[in-house]
PAGU-711986 format. One record per atom (N, C-alpha, C): y, x, z. Coordinates in steps of 0.2 Angstrom, whole numbers, plus 5000, padded with zeros to 4 digits. Example, Ala and Ser with C-alpha at 12.3 -4.5 7.8 and 13.67 -1.06 7.14 Angstrom:
2
497250665039 497850625039 498450665039 498950645035 499550685036 500050645039 
END
This chain:
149
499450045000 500050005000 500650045000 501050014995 501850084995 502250035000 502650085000 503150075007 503850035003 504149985003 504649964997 505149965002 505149985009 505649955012 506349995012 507049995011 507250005011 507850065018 508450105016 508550145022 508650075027 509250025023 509149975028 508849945032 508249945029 507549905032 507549835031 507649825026 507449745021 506849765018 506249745021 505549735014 505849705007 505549765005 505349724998 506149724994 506649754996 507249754994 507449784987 506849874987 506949904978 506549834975 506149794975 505749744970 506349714968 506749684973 507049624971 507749654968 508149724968 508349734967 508549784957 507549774958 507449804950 507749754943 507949764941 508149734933 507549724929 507549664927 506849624922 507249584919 506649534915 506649494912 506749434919 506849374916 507049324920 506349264918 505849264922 505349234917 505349144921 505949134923 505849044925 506749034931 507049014925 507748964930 507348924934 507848924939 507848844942 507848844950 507648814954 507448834960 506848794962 506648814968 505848784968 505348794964 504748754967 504248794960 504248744953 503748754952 503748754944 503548674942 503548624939 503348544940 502648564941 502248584936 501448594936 501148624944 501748664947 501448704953 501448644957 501948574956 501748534964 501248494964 500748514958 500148464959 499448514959 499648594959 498948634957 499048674962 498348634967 498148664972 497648734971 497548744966 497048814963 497248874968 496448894972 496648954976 496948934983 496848864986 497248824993 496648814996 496748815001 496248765007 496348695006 495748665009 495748595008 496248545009 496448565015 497348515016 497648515008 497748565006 498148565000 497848524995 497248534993 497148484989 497148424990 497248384999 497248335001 497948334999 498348365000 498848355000 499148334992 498848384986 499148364980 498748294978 498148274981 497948184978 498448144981 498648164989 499048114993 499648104987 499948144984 500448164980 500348114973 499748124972 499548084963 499548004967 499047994973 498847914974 499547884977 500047934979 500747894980 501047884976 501147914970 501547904961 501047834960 500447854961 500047774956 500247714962 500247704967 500347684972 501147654971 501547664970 502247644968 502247624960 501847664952 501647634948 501647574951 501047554954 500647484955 501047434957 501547464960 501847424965 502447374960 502747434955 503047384951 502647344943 501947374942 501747324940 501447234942 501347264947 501247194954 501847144952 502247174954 502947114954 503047104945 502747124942 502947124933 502147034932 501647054934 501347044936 501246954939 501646964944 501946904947 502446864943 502746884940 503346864937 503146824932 502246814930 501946784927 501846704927 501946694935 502046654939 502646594934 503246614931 503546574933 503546554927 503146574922 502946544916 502446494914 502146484922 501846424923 501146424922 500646384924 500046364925 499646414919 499646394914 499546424907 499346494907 499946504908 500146574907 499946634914 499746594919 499446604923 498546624923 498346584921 497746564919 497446604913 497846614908 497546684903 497446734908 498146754911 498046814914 497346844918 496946784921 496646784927 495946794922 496146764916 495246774911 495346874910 495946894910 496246964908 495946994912 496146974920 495947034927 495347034930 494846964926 494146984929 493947014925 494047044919 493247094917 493247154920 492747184919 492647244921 492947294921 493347294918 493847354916 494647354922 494747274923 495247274927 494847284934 494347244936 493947274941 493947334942 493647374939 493447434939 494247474941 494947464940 495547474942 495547444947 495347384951 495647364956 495147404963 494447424960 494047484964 494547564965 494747574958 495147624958 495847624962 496247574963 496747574966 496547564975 495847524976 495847544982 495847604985 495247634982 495147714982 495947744985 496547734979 497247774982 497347734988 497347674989 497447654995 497347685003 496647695003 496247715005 496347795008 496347835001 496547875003 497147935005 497647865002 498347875004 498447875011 498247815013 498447815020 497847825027 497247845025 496647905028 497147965030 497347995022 497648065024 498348065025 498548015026 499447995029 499047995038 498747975039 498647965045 498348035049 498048055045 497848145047 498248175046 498948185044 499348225042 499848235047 499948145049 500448135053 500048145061 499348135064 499248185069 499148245067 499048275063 499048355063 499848375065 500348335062 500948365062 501548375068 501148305072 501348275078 501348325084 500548345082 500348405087 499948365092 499648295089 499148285096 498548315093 498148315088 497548385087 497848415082 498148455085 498248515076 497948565074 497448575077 496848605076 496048585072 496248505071 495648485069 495648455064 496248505058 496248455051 495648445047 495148475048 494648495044 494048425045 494148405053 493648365055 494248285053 494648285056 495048235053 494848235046 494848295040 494848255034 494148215035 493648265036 492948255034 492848175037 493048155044 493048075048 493548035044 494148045041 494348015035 493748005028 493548045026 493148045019 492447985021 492347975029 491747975029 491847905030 492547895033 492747815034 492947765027 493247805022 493447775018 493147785012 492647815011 491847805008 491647745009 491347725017 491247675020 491547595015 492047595016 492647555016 492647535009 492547605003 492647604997 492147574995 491547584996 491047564994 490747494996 490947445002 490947385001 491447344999 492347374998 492447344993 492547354987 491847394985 492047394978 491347354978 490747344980 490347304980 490647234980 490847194984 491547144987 491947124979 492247174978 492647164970 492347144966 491547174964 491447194957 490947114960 490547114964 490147054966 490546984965 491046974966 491746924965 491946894959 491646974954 492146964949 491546934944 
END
């Protein structure tokens, strides 16, 4: 290991003061770095799905109300809809949206006692009693859904 540290004593002080190329403006990281947990611990990747099932989760939340809004076109127009969101396919999305559900607010809940400080040592087992609860939970309502539908 070289020594970069300056008479000052700033680490790392000649790196940053070398002349280069400039290979990224801006500040913070890169858009593609806030979803690529590649090379992280588990938390992290818990944390980039928290990140993906909270975008789908706000998507969902303005097609719901778009959705609704079907409503006021009356019985009819209501009644198409409903032949639309039994097949399988919509099914099959309304399995998929539990899942974010689930796992958004599983690992919002581990997040915020890890963060709190009442176990902050037990992120590991918190995810894995998460995974094991919302497994549980996924898999009778998606038997529940798809049985219904």
């Amino acid at each position: 290991m070289r020594d970069t540290t300056r008479a000052d004593g700033v680490p790392g002080a000649s790196e940053r003061a070398a002349r280069g190329p400039v290979l990224r403006k801006g500040v913070g990281p890169s858009p593609t770095g806030w979803f690529d947990p590649r090379g992280r611990a588990i938390g992290s990747w818990a944390f980039a799905v928290n990140r993906i099932t909270g975008l789908g989760l706000v998507f969902y939340l303005y097609l719901h109300l778009g959705v609704l809004s079907m409503l006021l076109s009356g019985r009819s127009a209501w009644n198409d809809f409903l032949e639309i969101a039994t097949t399988t396919v919509f099914l099959g999305l309304d399995v998929l949206l539990l899942f974010g559900i689930l796992f958004h607010g599983l690992n919002g809940v581990r997040v915020a006692l890890v963060g709190t400080g009442v176990v902050p040592n037990r992120q590991m087992a918190l995810f894995l009693a998460g995974t094991v609860i919302g497994t549980i939970v996924l898999v009778y309502g998606a038997v529940h859904i798809v049985g219904n539908g």
